[in-house]
MARKENU-324212 format. One line per field, with one value per residue (C-alpha): residue in three letters; x negated, y negated, z. Coordinates in Angstrom, 1 decimal, m for minus. Layout:
# MARKENU-324212
residu <- c(Ala/...) .
u <- c(X/...) .
v <- c(Y/...) .
w <- c(Z/...) .
# end
This chain:
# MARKENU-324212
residu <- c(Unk/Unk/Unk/Unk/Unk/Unk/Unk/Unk/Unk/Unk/Unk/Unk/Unk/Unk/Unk/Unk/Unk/Unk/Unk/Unk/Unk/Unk/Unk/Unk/Unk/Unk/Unk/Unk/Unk/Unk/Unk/Unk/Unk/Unk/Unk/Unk/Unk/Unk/Unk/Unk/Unk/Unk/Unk/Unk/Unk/Unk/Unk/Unk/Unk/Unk/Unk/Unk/Unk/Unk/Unk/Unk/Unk/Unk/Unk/Unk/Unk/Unk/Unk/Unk/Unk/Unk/Unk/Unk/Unk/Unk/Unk/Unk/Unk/Unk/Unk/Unk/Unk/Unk/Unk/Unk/Unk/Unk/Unk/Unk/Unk/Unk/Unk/Unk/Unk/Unk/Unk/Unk/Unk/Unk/Unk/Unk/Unk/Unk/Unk/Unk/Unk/Unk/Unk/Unk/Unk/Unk/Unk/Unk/Unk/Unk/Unk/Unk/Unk/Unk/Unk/Unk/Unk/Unk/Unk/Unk/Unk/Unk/Unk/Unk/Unk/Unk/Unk/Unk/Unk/Unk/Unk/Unk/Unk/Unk/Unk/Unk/Unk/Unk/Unk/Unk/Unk/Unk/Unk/Unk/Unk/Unk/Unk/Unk/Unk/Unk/Unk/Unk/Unk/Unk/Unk/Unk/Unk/Unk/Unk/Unk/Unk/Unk/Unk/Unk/Unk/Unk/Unk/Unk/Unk/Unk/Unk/Unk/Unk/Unk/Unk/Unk/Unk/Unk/Unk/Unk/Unk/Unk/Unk/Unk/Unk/Unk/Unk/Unk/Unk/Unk/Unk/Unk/Unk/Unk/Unk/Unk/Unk/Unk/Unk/Unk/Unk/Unk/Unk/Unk/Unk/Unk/Unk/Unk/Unk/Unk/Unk/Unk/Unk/Unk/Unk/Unk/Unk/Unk/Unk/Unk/Unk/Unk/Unk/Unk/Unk/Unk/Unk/Unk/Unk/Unk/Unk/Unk/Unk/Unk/Unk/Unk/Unk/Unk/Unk/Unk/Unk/Unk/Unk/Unk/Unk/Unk/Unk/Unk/Unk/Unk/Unk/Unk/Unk/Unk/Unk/Unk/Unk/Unk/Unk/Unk/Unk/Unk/Unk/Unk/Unk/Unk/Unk/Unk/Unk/Unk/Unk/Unk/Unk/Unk/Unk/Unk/Unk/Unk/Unk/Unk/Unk/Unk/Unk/Unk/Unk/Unk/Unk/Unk/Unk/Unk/Unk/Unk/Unk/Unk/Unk/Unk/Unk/Unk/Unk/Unk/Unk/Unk/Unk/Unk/Unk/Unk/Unk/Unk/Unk/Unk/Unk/Unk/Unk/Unk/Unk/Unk) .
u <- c(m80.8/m81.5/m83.4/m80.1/m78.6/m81.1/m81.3/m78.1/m77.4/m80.6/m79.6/m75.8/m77.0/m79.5/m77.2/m74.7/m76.7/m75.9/m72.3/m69.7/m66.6/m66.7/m69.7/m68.3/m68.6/m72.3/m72.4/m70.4/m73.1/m76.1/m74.9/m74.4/m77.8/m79.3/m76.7/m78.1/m74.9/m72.9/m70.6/m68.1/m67.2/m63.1/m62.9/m62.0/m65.0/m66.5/m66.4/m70.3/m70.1/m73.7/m75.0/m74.1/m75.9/m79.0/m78.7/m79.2/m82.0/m83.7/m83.0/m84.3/m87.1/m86.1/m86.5/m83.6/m82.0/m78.7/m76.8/m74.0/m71.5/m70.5/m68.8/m71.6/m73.6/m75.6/m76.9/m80.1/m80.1/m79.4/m81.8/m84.5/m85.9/m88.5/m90.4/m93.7/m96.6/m98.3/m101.9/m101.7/m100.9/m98.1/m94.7/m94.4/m91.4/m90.1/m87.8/m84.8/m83.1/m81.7/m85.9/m85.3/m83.6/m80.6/m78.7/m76.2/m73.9/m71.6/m68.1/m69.0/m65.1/m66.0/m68.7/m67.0/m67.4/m70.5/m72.7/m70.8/m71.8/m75.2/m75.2/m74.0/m76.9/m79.0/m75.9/m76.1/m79.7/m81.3/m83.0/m82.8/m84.2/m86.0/m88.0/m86.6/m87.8/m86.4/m88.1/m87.1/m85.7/m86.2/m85.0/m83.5/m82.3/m78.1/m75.9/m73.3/m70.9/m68.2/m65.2/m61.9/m58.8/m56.7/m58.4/m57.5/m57.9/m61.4/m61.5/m62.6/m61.2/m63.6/m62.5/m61.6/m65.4/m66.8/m65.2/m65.6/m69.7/m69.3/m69.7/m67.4/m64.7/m64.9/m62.1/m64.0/m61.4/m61.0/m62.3/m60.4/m59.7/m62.0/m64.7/m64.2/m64.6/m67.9/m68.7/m68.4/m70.3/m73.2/m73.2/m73.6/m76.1/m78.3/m77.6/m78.3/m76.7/m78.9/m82.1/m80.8/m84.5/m85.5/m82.5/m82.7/m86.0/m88.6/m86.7/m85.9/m86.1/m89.0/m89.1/m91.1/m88.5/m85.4/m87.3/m87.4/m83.5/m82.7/m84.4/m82.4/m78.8/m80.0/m80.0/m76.7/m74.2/m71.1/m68.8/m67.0/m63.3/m64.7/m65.2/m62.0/m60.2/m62.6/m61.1/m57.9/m57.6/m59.5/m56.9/m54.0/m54.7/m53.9/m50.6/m49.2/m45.4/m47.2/m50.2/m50.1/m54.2/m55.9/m59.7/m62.1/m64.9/m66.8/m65.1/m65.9/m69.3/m69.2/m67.2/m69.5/m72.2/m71.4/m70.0/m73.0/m74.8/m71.8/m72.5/m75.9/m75.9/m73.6/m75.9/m74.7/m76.1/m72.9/m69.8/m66.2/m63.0/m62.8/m66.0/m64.5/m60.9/m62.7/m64.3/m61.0/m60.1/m63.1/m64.1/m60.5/m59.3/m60.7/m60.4/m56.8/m53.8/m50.4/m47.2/m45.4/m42.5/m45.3/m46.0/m42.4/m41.7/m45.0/m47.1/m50.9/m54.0/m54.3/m50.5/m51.1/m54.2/m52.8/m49.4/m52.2/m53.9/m50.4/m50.0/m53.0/m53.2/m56.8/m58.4/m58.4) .
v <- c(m105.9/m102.4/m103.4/m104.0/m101.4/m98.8/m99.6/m99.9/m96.2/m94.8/m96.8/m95.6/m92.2/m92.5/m93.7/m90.8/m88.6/m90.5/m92.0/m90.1/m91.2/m94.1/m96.5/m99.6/m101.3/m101.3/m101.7/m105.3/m105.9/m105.5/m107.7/m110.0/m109.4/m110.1/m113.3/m114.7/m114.4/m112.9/m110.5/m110.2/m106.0/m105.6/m101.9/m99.7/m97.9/m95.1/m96.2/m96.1/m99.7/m99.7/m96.7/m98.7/m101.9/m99.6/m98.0/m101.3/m102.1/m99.0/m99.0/m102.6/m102.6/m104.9/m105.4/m104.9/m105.7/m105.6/m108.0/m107.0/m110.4/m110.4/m113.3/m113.4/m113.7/m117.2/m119.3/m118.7/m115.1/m115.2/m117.8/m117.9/m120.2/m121.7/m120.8/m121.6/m119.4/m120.0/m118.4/m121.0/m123.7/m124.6/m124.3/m121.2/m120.1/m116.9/m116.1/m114.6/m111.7/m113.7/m113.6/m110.5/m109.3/m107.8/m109.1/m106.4/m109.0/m106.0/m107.3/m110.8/m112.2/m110.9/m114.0/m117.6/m120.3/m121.7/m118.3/m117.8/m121.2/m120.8/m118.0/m121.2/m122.7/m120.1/m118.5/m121.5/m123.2/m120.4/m121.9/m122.6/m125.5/m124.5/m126.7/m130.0/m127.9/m126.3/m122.6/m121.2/m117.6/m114.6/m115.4/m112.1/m112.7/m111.3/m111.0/m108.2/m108.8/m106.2/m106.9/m104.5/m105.5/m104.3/m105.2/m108.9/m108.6/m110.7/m112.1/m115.2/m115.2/m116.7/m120.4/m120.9/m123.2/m120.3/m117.6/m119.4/m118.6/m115.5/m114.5/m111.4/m110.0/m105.6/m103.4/m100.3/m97.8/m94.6/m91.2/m89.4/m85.2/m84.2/m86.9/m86.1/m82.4/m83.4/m85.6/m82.4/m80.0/m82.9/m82.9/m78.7/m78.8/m81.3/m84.5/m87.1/m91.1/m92.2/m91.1/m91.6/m92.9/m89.3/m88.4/m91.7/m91.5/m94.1/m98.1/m98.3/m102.5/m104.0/m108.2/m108.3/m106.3/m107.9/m111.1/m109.9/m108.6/m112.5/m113.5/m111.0/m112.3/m116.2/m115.1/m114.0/m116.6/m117.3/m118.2/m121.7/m119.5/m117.3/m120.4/m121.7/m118.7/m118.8/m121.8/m121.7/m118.3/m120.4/m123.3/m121.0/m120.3/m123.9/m124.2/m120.5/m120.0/m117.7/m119.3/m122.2/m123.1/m122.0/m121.3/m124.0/m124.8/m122.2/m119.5/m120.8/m120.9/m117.3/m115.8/m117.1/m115.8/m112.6/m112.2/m112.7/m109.8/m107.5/m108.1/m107.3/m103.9/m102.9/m103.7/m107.2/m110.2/m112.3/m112.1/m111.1/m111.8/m108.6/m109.1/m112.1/m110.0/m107.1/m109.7/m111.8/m109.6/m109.7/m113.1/m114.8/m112.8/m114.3/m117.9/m118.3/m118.2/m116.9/m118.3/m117.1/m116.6/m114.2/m112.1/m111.8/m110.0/m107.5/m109.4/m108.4/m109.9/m107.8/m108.1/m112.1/m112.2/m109.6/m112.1/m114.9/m113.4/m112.1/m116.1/m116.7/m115.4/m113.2/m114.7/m112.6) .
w <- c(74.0/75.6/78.8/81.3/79.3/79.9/83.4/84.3/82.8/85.1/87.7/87.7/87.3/90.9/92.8/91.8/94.3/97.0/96.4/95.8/93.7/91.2/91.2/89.5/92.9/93.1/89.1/90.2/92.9/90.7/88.3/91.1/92.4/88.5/88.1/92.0/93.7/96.6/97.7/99.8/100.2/101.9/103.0/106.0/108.1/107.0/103.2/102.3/102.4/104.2/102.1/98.9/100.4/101.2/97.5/95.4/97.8/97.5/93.8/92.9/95.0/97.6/101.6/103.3/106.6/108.4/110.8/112.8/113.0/116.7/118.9/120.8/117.6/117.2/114.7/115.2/115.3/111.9/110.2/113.1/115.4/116.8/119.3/122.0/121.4/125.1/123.5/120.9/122.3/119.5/118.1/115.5/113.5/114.2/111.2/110.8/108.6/106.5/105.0/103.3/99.7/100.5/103.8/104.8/106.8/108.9/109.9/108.8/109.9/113.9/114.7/114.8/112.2/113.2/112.9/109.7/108.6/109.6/106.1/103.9/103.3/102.4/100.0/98.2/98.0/99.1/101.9/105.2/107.5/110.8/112.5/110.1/107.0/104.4/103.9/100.9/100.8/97.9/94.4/94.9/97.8/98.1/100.8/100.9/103.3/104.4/106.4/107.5/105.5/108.5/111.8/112.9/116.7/117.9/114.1/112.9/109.3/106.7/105.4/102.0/101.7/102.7/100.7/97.6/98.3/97.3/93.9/94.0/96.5/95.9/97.5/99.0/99.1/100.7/98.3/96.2/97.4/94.9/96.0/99.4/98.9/96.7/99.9/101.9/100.4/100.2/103.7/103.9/101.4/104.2/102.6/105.4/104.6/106.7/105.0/101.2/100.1/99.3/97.5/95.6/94.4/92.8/92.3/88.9/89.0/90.6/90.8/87.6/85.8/87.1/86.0/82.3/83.3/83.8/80.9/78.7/80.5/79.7/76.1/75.9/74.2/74.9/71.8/72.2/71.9/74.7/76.7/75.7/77.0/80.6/81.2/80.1/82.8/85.8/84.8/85.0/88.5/89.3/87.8/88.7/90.2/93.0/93.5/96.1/95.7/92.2/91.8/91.9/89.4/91.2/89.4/85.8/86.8/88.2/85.2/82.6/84.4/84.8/81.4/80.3/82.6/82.0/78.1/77.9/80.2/77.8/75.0/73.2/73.2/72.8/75.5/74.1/75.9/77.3/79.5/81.2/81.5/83.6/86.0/86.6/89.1/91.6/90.9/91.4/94.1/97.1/95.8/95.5/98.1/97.3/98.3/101.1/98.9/96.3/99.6/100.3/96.9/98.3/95.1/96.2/94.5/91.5/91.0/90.7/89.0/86.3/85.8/85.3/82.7/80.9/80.5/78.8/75.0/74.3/71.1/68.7) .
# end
């Protein structure tokens, strides 16, 4: 079990020379990308949201493109259209960017519900349907997401259907002194975060090898007292004090998943309690509302999410 271990490590170590500061966001999003699922990053501008975003992409081999959510933005600008080609005489599709491998969807909470919605479809089934037919998308197709915890003027907020799309909600935050003097002296030495393809290098996962990744994750087991303790966390949610709507099945789904991936980059081939510990966090956080009463007493997400988990007993 060495391949998404070995990988992981180079990759990790690439994207060092391009992001400064800790890296276990875009650790989360490539085990999101390997698992098929979404992300949904919450951080203020100027964060390297976009750079991270273009980092997996350069590192896994994949297209990449970028949509800036507006209100003027529309459906169709997103998943395409169709359109009248006068020199042929027909009706062509002219797709959208959502045909790519990683969709950077900027300021996704700016464009009203039914551009947001038009993403739904292909999160999910990864299609979309133009002209009455489905097209299918990339098997490696992700969206990343980013939205500004603090800005709410012209903001559409996402719906709770919608949120619970993505696999994962990160918090970007802002660097440390010592990463933004690192940051600095990048910038002196002629580092350029708009051209980070040179710095980066060669991809270290092409679709062949993130196939074999896959492969490696399905192998992975998951212990029935592992499972027992999943469950017992997602079902905690329901029934907590502070908690007004708990996660949905969704969640079980996305924590077995990537307690598998986590496993195996770290070189097991079986989950442990821990794994699904580290990922309660990011995978609970955006799919369950707290009380007004909870906000009162200043209780954020991790706060809640951390008194969840001190209910549940860890097998041993």
């Amino acid at each position: 079990m060495n391949s998404l271990l070995h990988t992981r490590e180079a990759f990790l170590k690439a994207a060092s020379r391009v992001l400064v500061g800790p890296t276990d966001n875009l650790d989360l999003c490539l085990l999101a990308m390997v698992v098929g699922g979404h992300v949904l990053l919450e951080g203020f501008p100027g964060t390297a949201k976009t750079l991270m975003a273009k980092t997996l992409a350069r590192l896994t081999d994949a297209r990449f493109a970028r949509v800036q959510f507006t209100p003027d933005l529309l459906p169709a600008d997103i998943v395409g259209t169709v359109i009248y080609n006068q020199a042929k005489a027909a009706f062509e599709v002219r797709p959208g960017p959502v045909f790519t491998d990683v969709l950077l969807a900027d300021e996704i909470n700016r464009s009203p519900a039914k551009t947001q919605a038009a993403l739904l479809e292909a999160m999910e089934e990864r299609q979309v349907t133009l002209d009455g037919l489905g097209r299918r998308l990339s098997d490696r197709f992700t969206v990343l997401a980013t939205q500004n915890p603090i800005e709410m003027e012209g903001t559409f907020p996402l719906p709770e259907a919608e949120l619970d799309r993505f696999l994962m909600k990160l918090e970007v935050d802002y660097l440390s002194i010592e990463g933004e003097q690192q940051l600095a002296r990048m910038v002196d030495q002629g580092f350029d975060a708009h051209a980070p393809d040179i710095a980066l290098g060669d991809p270290l996962i092409t679709a062949a090898s993130l196939a074999e990744i896959r492969a490696e994750v399905a192998r992975v087991t998951v212990s029935d007292e592992v499972i027992t303790y999943l469950t017992a966390v997602v079902q905690a949610t329901r029934q907590a004090p502070e908690l007004s709507v708990g996660a949905s099945s969704r969640a079980t789904v996305a924590l077995v998943r990537l307690a598998k991936a986590r496993a195996a980059s770290l070189g097991r081939d079986f989950a442990e309690p821990d794994d699904v510990k580290e990922l309660c966090l990011p995978v609970l956080r955006h799919r369950v509302l707290r009380r007004p009463e909870a906000e009162m007493q200043g209780l954020g997400e991790r706060e809640v999410i951390e008194r969840v988990l001190g209910r549940v007993p860890v097998p041993r």
